[in-house]
C-alpha positions as CSV (number, residue, x, y, z in Angstrom):
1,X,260.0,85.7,139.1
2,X,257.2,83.4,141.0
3,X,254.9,85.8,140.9
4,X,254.9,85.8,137.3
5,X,255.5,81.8,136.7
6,X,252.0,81.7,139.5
7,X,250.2,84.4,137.7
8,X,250.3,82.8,133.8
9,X,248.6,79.7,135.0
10,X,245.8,81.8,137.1
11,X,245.2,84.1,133.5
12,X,245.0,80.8,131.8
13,X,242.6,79.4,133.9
14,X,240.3,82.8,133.8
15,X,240.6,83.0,130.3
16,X,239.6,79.2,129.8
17,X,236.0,80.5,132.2
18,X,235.3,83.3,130.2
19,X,235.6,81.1,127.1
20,X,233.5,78.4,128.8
21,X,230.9,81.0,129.7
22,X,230.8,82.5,126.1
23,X,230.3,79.6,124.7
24,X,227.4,78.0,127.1
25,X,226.0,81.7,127.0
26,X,226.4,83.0,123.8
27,X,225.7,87.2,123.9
28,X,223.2,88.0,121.1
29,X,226.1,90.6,119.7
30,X,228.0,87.5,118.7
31,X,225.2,85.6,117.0
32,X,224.7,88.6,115.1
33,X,228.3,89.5,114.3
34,X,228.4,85.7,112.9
35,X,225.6,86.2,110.5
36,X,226.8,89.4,109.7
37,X,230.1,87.6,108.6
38,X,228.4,84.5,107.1
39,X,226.5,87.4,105.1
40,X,229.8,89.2,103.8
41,X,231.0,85.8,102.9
42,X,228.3,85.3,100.7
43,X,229.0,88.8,98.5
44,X,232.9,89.1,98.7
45,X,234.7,87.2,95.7
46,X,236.8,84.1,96.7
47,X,239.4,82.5,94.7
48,X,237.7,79.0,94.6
49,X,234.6,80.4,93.1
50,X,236.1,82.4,90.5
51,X,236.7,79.1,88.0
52,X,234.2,76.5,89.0
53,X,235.0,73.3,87.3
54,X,231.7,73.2,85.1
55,X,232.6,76.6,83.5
56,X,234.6,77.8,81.1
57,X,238.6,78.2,81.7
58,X,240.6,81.2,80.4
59,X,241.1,81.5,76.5
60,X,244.2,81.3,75.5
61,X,245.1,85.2,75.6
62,X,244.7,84.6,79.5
63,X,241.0,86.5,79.3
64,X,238.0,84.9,80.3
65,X,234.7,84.0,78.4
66,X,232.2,86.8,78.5
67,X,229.1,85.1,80.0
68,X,228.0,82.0,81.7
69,X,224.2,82.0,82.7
70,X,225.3,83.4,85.9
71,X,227.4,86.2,84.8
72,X,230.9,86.9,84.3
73,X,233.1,84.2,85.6
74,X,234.7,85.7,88.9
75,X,232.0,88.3,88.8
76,X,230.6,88.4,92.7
77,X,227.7,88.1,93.7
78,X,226.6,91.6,94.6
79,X,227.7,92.6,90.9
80,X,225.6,90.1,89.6
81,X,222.5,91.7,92.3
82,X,223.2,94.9,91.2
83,X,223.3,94.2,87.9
84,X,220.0,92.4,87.8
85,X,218.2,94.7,89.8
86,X,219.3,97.7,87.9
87,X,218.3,96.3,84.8
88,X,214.5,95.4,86.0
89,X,214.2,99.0,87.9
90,X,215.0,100.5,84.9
91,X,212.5,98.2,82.9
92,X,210.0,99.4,85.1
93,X,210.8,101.9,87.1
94,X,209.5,100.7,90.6
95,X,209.3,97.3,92.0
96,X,208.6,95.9,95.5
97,X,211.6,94.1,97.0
98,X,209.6,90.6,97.0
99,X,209.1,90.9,93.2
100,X,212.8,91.6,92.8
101,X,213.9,89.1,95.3
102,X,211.6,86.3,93.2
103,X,213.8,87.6,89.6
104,X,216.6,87.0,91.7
105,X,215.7,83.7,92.9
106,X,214.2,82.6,88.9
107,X,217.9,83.9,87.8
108,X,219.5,81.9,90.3
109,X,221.8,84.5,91.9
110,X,220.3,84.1,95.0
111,X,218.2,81.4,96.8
112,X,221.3,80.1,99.2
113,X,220.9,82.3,102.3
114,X,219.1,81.7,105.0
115,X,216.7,84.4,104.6
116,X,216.6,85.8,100.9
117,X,214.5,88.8,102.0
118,X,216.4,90.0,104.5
119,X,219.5,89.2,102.2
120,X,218.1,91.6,99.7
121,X,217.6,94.1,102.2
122,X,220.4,94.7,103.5
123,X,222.0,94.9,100.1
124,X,219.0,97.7,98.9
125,X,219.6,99.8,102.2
126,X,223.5,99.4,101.8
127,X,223.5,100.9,98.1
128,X,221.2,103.7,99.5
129,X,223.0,105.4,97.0
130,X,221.8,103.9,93.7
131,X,218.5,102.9,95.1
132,X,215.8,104.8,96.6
133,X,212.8,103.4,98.7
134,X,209.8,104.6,99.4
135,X,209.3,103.2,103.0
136,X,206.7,100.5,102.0
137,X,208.9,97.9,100.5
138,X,209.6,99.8,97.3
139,X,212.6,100.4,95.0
140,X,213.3,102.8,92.4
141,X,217.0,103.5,90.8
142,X,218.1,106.6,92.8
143,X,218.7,109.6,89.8
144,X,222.1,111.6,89.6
């Protein structure tokens, strides 16, 4: 048994290095996991932003108001993306991801991140499945 009453102590204090060493050398994996997650956070729905106070509360059947000038109420952000972006590629066809991340922006559905651009990017390439790119910065709704 004083092996293991010597050993916790030792393990604590290794694990209390590592942690120091972490954090005084951060590895460019967790910087990038961390904006990865910040990024998530930023599309997935949370329960505090589905009523903001300014809007509209449920009517009294218990369903909500149909529009606000951001979208539905509870609707999340990547809806409200897709939504937008669908309806100007199918206005036009093409567009170049600057001009859709500026309608974006002018509808206020984005503007928050730290980099917009690379924002929208990463939400084009991971609906590769409704949108298709033609390698120079280009969108078009993907058909079938």
């Amino acid at each position: 048994m004083g092996f293991m009453t010597n050993f916790v102590p030792v393990l604590k204090s290794e694990i209390a290095e590592l942690e120091a060493d972490i954090s005084a050398n951060p590895d460019p994996r967790l910087r990038k996991l961390r904006r990865l997650k910040e990024t998530l956070a930023e599309y997935e729905p949370s329960l505090g932003k589905l009523l903001l106070p300014n809007q509209p509360q449920p009517n009294g059947n218990g369903s909500l108001p149909a529009a606000t000038p951001q979208g539905l109420v509870g609707e999340t952000k990547a809806a409200r993306m897709k939504a937008h972006i669908d309806g100007a590629l199918r206005k036009s066809g093409k567009m170049h991801r600057k001009v859709l991340l500026e309608g974006l922006l002018a509808a206020g559905i984005m503007g928050k991140e730290t980099d917009p651009l690379q924002a929208l990017a990463i939400f084009l390439t991971g609906n590769k499945d409704s949108y298709e790119s033609d390698g120079s910065g280009n969108y078009s709704l993907r058909e079938g």
